[in-house]
N, C-alpha and C positions, 0 to 999 in steps of 0.2 A: 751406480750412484755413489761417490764419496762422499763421507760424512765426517762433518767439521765441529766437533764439541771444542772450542775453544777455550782454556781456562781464565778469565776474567776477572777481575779483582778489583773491587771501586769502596768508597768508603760510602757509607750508608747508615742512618741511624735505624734498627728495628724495635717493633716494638713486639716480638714474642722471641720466644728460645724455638728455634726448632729439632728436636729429637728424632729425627728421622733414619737416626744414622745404627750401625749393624757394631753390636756387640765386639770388642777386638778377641777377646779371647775363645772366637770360634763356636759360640754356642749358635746353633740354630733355635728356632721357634717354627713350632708346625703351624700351614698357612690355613688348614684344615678348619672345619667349626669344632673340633677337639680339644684348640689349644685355650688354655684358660688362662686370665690376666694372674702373675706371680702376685703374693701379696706378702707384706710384713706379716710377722707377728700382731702387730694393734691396726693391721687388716688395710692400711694402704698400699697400692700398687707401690709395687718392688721394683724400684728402678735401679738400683745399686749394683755397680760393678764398673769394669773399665768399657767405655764407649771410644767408638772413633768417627770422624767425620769423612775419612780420608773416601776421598772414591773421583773419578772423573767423570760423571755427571755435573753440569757445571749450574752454579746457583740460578743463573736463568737461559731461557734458549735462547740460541744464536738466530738473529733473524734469517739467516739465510735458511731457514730448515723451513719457515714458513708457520702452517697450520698442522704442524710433524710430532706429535708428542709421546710420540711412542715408538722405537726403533727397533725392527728386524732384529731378530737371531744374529743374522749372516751379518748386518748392518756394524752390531754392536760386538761382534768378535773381530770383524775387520779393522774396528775404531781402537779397542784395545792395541792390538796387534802393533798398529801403526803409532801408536803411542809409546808404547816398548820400542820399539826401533829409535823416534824419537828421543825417548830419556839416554838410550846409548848412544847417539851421534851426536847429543846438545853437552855431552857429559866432558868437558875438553877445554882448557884454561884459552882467553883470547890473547893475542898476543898483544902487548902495552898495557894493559886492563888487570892491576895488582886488587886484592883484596875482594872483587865481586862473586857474585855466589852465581852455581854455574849449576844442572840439574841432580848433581851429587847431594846437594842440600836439600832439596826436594824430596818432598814423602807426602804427594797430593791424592797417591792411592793405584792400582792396576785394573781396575774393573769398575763399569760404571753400575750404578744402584738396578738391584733384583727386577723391580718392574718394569726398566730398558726407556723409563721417560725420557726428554732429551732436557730436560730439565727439575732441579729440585724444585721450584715452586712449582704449582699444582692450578692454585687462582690466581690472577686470573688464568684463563682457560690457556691464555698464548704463550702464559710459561714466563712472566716477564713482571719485575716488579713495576707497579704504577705509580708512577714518583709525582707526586703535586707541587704545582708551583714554586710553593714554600722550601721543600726539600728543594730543587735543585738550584734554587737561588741561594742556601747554605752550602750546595757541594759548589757550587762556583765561590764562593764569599771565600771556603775554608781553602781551595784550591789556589784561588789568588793571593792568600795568605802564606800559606805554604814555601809557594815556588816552587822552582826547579832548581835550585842549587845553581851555582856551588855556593853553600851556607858562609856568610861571614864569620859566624863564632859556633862552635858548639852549642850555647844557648838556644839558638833558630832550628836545632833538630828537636821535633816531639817528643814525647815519650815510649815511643813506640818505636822511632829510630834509635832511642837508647838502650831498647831492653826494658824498660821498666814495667811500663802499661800500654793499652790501648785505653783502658777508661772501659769500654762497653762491653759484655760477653762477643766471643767471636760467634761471625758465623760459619758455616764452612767453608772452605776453597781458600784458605789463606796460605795454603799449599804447604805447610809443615807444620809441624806439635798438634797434631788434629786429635789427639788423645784426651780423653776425661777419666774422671773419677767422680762418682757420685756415693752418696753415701748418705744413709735416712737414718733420723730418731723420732721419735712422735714429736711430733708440733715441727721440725725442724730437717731441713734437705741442703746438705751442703755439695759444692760442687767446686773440684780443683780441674785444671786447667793444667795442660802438658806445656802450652804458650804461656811464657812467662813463670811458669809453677805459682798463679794466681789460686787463691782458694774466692770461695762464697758464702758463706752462711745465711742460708734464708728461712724466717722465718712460716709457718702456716697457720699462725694462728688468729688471722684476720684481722692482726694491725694495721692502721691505717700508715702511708708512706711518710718517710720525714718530710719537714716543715722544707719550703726549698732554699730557707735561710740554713741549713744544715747543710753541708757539704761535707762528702767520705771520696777516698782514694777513689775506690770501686763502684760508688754509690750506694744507693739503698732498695733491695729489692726488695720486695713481700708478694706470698705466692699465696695457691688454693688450688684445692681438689675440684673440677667439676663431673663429676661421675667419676672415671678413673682417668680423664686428660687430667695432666699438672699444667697449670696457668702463671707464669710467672711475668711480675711485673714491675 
């Protein structure tokens, strides 16, 4: 059986951060009942250091896998595998095709995530986000808006075509700058971003959010501990 993790890429409003992702500088954590949650000094979970999202487990499962949410050994070394071969044969400029990015730009990850799901959401159970009404009537609105190019003026590119912003925290699979940096002080948890070289500063000291006559680049997040999950919002 061949198995097809496709990497997929649609725009989506969320509304949590997901942290899911493996330490970049190689630190393990034992899976053992040994290993204890790190803490700061003034005793919050210690999330600080550089994080990566990079991995080819793709943010939701491909319907063709079915009711599949967990992939063989053999399954997920073969899917690697064939994805390395990929990134080398896709790595090759097109001919007439100046200026597009080709899999050399790419740093989407080599190995799909430790527990071999075939997807990073978990609920529902099928591995797939549940989009309501509401939502897909904005990705159609904002898609219709968009277009397909070719842009009359630079104006009609986003800001996300320019480098500047996307506006939301990413989430993973945006296939390159999948790197963070977090970094805690009491009351406060800032978080930079390798995309864009965005920073965060969010508070935790259970302010309420701005007024939504208020408007910021980034917006306005405000967070909280609930046991040791960080809840941001």
């Amino acid at each position: 059986m061949t198995i097809s993790l496709r990497l997929a890429t649609r725009t989506a409003v969320v509304a949590a951060m997901l942290l899911a992702a493996a330490p970049a500088a190689g630190q393990t954590q034992a899976a053992d009942g040994d290993w204890t949650v790190p803490r700061t000094p003034w005793g919050a979970p210690d999330l600080q250091g550089i994080w990566t999202n990079a991995t080819l487990t793709p943010m939701e499962r491909p319907a063709t896998l079915g009711e599949t949410a967990v992939l063989t050994t053999i399954q997920a070394d073969e899917f690697e595998v064939r994805s390395a071969e990929e990134r080398v044969a896709n790595d090759r400029l097109i001919p007439g095709v100046v200026g597009a990015y080709n899999q050399f730009w790419m740093d989407a990850g080599t190995t799909v995530v430790e527990s071999l799901r075939t997807s990073l959401v978990v609920d529902p159970p099928d591995g797939r986000i549940p989009w309501t009404e509401a939502g897909r009537t904005r990705l159609e609105s904002d898609t219709a808006r968009y277009g397909v190019g070719p842009f009359d003026s630079w104006v009609d590119a986003d800001t996300g075509e320019r480098c500047l912003t996307d506006g939301l925290p990413h989430v993973p699979l945006q296939g390159y700058n999948m790197n963070y940096h977090i970094l805690q002080a009491p009351g406060w948890i800032a978080i930079l971003n390798e995309m864009f070289h965005e920073y965060r500063v969010i508070p935790l000291d259970g302010r309420p959010p701005l007024p939504p006559a208020v408007g910021e680049w980034l917006g306005g997040g405000t967070a909280r501990w609930e046991g040791d999950t960080l809840v941001i919002e």
